[in-house]
C-alpha positions in Angstrom: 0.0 0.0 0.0 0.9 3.4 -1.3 2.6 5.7 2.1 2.5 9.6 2.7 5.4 11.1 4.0 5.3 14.4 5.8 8.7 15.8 7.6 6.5 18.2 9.3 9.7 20.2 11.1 10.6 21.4 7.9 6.8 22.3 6.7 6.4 25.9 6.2 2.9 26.6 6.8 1.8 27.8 3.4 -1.5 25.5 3.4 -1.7 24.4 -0.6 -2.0 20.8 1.3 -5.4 21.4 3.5 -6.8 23.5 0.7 -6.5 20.9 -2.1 -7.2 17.7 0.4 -8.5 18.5 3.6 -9.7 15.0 4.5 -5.7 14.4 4.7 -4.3 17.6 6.0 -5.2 20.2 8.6 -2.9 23.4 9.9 -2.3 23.8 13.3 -3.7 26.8 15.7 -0.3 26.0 17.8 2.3 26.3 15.1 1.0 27.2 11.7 2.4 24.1 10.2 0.4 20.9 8.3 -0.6 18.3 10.2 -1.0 14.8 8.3 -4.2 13.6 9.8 -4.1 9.7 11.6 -0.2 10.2 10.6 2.0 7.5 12.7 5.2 9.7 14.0 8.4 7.7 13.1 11.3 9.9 14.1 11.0 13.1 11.9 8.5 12.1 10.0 4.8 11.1 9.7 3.3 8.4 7.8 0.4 7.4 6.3 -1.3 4.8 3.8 -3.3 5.8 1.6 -5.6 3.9 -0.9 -3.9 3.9 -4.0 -6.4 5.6 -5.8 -5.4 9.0 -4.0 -1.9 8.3 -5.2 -1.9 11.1 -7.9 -3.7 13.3 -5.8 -1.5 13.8 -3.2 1.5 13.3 -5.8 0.3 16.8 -7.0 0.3 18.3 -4.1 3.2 17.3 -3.3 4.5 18.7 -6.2 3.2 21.8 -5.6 4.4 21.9 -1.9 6.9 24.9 -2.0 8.9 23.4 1.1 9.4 20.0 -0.6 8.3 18.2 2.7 5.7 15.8 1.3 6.4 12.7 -0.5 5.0 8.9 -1.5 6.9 5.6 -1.2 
């Protein structure tokens, strides 16, 4: 199953991830930054499978992500 990898310390806060998929992503009150919502911390990172239909979806985003901090193994 497809994984979505966020290394949240580096996130910037810009929010093109909660506009464009909000049933994934949310920004937090407390620091401004993404959260990756029901993502398991492992070290620096948070993880989460996704269905692979979503795939190019968050591929995009991630893409798009100025800060480079999301990506899909």
């Amino acid at each position: 199953m497809p994984k979505l990898i966020h290394y949240r310390d580096k996130c910037i806060g810009c929010n093109i991830c909660h506009e464009r998929s909000p049933e994934y992503w949310r920004l937090s009150r407390k620091d401004g930054k993404a959260t990756l919502v029901g993502g398991e911390k492992k070290k620096s990172t948070y993880v989460l499978a996704i269905p692979a239909s979503e795939v190019e979806h968050q591929r995009d985003i991630a893409r798009d992500c100025p800060a480079r901090v999301i990506k899909i193994s």
